[in-house]
C-alpha positions as CSV (number, residue, x, y, z in Angstrom):
1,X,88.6,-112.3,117.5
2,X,85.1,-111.3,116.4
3,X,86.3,-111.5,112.4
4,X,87.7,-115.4,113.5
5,X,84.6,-116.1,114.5
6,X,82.4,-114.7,111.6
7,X,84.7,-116.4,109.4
8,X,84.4,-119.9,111.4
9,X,80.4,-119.1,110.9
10,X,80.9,-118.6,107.1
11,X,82.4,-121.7,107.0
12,X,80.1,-124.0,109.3
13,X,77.4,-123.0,107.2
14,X,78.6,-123.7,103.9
15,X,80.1,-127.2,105.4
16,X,76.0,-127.7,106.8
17,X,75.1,-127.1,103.3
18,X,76.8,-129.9,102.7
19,X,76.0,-132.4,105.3
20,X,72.1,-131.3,104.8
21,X,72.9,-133.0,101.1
22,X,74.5,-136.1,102.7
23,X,71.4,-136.4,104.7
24,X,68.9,-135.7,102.2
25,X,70.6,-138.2,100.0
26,X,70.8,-141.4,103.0
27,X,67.2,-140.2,103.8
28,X,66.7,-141.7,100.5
29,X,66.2,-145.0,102.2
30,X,66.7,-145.1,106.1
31,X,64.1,-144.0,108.0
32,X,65.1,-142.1,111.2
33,X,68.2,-143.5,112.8
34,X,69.0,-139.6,113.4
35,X,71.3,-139.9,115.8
36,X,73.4,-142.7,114.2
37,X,73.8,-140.7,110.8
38,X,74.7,-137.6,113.0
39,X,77.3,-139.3,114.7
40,X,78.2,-140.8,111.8
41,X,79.0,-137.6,109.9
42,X,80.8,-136.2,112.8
43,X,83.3,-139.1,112.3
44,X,83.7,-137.9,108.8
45,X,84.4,-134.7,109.7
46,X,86.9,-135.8,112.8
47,X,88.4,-138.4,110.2
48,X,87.6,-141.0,113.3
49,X,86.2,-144.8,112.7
50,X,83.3,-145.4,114.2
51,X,81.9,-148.7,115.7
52,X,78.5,-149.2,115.2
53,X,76.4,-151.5,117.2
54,X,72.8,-153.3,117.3
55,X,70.6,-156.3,116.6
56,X,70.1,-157.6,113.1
57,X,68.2,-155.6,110.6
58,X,68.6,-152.2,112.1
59,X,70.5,-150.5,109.5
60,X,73.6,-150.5,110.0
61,X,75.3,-151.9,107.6
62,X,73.1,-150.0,105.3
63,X,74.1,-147.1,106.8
64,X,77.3,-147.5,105.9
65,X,77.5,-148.4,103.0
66,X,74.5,-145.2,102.1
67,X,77.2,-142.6,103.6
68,X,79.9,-143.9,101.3
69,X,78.0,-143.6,98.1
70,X,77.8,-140.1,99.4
71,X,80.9,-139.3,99.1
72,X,83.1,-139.2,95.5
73,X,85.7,-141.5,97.2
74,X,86.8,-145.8,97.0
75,X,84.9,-148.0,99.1
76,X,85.4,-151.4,100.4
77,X,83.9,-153.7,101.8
78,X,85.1,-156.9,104.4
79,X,83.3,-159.2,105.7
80,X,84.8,-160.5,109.3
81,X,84.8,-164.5,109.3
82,X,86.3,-167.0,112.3
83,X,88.7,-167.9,109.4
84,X,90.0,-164.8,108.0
85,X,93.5,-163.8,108.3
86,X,96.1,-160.7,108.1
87,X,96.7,-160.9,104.7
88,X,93.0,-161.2,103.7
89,X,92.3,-157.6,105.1
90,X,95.8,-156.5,104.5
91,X,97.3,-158.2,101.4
92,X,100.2,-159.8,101.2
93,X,103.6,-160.5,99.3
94,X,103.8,-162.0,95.6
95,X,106.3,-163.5,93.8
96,X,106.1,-162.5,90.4
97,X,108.3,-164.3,87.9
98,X,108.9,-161.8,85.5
99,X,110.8,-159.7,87.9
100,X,112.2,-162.7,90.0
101,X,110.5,-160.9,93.4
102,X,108.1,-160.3,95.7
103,X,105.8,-158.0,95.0
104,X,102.9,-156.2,97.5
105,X,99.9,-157.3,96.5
106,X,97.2,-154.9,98.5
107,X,94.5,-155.8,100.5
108,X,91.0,-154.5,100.6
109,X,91.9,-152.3,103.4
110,X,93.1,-149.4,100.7
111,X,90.2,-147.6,100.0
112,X,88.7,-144.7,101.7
113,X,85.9,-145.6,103.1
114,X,86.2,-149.1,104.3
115,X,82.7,-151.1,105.8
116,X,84.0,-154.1,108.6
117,X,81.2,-156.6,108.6
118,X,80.5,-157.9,112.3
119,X,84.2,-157.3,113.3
120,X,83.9,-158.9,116.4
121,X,84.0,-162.4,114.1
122,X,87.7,-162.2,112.9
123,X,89.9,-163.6,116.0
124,X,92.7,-161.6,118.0
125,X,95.5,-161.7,115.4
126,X,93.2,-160.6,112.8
127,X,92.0,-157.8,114.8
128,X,95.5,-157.0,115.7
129,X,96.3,-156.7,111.9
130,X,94.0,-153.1,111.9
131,X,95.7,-151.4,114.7
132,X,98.5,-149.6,113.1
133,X,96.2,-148.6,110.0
134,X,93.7,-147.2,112.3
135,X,96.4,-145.3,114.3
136,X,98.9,-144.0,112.2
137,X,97.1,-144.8,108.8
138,X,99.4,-146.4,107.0
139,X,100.0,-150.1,106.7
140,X,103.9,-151.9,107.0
141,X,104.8,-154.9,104.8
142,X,108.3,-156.2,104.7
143,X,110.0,-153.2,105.9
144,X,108.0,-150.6,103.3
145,X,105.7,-148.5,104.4
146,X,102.1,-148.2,102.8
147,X,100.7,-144.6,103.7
148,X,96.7,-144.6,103.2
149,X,95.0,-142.0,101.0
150,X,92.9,-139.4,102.2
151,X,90.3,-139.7,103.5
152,X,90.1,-143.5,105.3
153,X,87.7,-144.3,107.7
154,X,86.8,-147.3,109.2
155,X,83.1,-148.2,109.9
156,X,82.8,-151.4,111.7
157,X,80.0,-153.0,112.7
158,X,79.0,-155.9,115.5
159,X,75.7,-158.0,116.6
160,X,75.8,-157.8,120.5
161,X,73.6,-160.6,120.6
162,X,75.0,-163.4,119.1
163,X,77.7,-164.6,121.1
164,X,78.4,-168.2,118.9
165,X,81.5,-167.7,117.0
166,X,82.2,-163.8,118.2
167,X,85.6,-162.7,119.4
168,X,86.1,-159.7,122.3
169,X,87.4,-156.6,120.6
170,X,90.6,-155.8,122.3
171,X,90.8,-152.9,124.8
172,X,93.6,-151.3,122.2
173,X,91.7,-151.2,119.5
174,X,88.6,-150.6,120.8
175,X,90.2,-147.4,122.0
176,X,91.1,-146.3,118.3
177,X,87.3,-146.0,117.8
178,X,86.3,-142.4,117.9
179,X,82.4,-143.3,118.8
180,X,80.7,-146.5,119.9
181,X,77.4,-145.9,118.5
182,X,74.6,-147.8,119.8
183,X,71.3,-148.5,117.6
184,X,67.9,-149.0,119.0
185,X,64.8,-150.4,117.0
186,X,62.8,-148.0,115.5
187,X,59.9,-146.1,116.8
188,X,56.0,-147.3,115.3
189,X,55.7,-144.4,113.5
190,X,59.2,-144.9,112.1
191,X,58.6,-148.6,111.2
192,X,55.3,-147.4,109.3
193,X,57.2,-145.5,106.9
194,X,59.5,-147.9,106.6
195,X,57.0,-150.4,105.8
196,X,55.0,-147.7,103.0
197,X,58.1,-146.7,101.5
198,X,59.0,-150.4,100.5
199,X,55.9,-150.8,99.0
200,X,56.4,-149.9,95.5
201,X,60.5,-150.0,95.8
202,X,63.1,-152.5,96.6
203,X,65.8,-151.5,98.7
204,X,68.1,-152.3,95.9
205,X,66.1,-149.9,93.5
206,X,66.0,-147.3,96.0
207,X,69.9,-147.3,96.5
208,X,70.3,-146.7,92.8
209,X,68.8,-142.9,93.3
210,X,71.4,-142.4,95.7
211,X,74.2,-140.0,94.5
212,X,77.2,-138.8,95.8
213,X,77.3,-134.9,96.6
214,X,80.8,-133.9,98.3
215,X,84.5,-135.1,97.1
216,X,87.2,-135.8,99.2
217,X,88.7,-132.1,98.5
218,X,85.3,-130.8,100.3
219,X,85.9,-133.6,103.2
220,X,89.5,-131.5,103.2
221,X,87.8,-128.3,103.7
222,X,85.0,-129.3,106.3
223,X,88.1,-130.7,108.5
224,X,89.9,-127.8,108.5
225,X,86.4,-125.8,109.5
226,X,86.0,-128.4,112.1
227,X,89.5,-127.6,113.7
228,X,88.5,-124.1,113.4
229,X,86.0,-124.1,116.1
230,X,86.6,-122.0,119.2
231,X,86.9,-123.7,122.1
232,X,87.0,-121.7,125.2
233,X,89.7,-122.9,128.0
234,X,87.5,-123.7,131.0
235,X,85.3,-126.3,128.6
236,X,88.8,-127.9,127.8
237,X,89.5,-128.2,131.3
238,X,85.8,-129.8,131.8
239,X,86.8,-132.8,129.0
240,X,89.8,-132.7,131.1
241,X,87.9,-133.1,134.1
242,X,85.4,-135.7,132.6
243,X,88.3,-138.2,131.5
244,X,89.9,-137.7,135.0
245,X,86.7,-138.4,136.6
246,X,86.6,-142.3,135.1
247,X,90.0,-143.2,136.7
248,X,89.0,-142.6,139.9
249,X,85.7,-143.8,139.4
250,X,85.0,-146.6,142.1
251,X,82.6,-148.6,139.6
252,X,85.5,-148.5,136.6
253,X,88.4,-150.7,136.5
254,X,89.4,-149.5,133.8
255,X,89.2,-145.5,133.1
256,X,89.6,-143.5,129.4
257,X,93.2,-143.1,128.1
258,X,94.4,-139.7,127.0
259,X,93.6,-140.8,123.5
260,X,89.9,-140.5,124.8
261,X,90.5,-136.5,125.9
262,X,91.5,-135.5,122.2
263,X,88.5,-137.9,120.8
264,X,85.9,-135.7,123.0
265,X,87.4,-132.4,122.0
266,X,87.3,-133.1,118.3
267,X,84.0,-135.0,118.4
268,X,82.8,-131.8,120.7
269,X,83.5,-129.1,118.2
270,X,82.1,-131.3,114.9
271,X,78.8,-131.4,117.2
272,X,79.1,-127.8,116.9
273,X,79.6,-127.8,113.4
274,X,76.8,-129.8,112.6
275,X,74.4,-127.6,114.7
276,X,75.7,-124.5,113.0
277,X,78.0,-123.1,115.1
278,X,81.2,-121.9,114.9
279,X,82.1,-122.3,119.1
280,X,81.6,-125.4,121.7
281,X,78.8,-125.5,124.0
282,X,79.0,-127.8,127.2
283,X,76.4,-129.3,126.0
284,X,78.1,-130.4,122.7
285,X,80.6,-132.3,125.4
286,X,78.1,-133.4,127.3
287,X,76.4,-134.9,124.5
288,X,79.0,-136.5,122.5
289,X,80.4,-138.0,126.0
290,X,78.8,-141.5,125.9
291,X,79.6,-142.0,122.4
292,X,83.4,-141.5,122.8
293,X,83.8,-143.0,126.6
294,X,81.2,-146.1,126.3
295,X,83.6,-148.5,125.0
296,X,86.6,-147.2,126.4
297,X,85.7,-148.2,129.7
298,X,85.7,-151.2,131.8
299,X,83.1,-151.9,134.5
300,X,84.2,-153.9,138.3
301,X,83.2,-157.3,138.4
302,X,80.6,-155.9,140.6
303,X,79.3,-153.6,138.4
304,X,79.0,-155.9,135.6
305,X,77.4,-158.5,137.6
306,X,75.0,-156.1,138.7
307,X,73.9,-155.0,135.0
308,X,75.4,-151.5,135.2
309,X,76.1,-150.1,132.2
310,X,79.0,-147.7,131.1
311,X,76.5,-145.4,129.9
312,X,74.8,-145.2,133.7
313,X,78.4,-144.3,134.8
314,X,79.1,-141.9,132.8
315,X,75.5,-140.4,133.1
316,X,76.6,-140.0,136.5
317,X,80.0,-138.7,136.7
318,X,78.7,-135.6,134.0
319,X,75.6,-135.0,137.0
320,X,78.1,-134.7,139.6
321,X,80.6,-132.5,137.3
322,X,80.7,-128.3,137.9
323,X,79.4,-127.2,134.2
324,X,81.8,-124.1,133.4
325,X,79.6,-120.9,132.8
């Protein structure tokens, strides 16, 4: 046991060797935002899509598109419209001549690393296009199936503002979202060196000194550390707990699915990762719980009306849970 976990340790610290280069590299040009870039790189290393949400002009699209160049992989980019259909995310059938048949023409969903512009935009049968590429990651075109390469994650983003022309997410695929992550303004101090480091430098010029410093063969490896983690059993039973708690939560009409229990025990041990350690702490579940359960959940009427949010709930429900010692 004690040799599994000095090798787990060996590992986590070469993969926070590499994550420190990530972040040195998107430091480049955001300024704070460290809790979005943190959860962000735990959905790298979970291989889970992450929705990312805020006003305009906080980042995130930036963000995105910073943690890509990262990263020795394809990157693609869609931007969500009222208009847009199936085949413009997917691709779609083409007869070609020469051969006398159709032919699959892909869509900009095959890349690695794919950036959703305000996804709430696109309506329902749009939306519904991404659900089995999410899931199962692979897409289905006339009978053939179209596995995706490794790695593919999706980072969408959405205004929740602007209502004019925006579509609900539905409940299924919000659920295929490893983390909601929600994105505050920055603090003054923040917003000053903002302001001093666009003095001199475009944002433009400054995203042309950003490299890329891991390859998907390192993504590979980081994984495998991630699923490496120790866990012990009573914490498993506390996530277990956790999700439990929301269905028979009297403010939820609408608790976490099973899908959610998996998502908070991988997002809990790439927490751990990240920090350095080569076991799960409660407080990596505890921290990593609003980010998974926020948008998995749905509020009574009452609730709603009242201005309660998901994250209040599920505040409370981790208060009133027995923390395993």
């Amino acid at each position: 046991m004690d040799e599994e976990i000095f090798k787990t340790d060996e590992e986590v610290r070469k993969l926070n060797a590499s994550l420190d280069s990530i972040r040195h590299e998107i430091g480049k040009v955001i300024v704070g935002q460290d809790k979005m870039v943190e959860l962000m790189l735990a959905g790298l290393l979970c291989e889970g899509h992450v929705l990312i949400e805020g006003v305009p002009g906080v980042a995130k699209t930036l963000a995105a598109k910073l943690l890509a160049k990262t990263i020795h992989t394809g990157f693609s980019r869609i931007q969500f419209t009222p208009d847009l259909m199936p085949a413009d995310v997917l691709g779609n059938s083409v007869f070609n001549p020469e051969s006398a048949s159709f032919e699959y023409k892909r869509g900009p969903i095959f890349s690695n690393i794919i950036l959703i512009d305000e996804i709430n935009r696109a309506p329902a049968k749009t939306q519904s296009a991404l659900f089995e590429v999410m899931e199962e990651k692979q897409v289905t075109m006339d009978g053939q199936t179209y596995p995706m390469e490794f790695p593919f994650l999706v980072l969408a983003t959405q205004n929740p503002v602007e209502q004019e022309g925006t579509y609900r997410l539905p409940e299924a695929q919000l659920d295929r979202f490893l983390f909601k992550i929600i994105v505050d303004y920055p603090s003054k101090e923040e917003e000053v060196r903002i302001l001093m480091g666009q003095q001199r430098s475009t944002t433009a010029e400054l995203l042309l000194n950003v490299q890329p410093v891991v390859t998907a063969e390192d993504l590979h490896s980081f994984r495998t550390s991630v699923n490496g983690v120790l866990i012990e059993p009573g914490l498993v039973s506390y996530i277990a707990d956790i999700v439990q708690a929301t269905r028979n939560n009297p403010n939820l009409f609408l608790g976490a699915s099973p899908r959610a229990s998996l998502a908070l025990l991988r997002a809990s041990k790439a927490s751990a990762a990240i920090k350095g350690r080569g076991f799960v702490s409660p407080d990596d579940i505890k921290e990593m719980a609003l980010p998974v359960l926020r948008h998995r959940l749905i509020r009574t009427p009452e609730k709603e009306m009242e201005g309660v949010s998901e994250d209040v709930i599920i505040n409370q429900i981790l208060s009133e849970l027995e923390i395993p010692r």
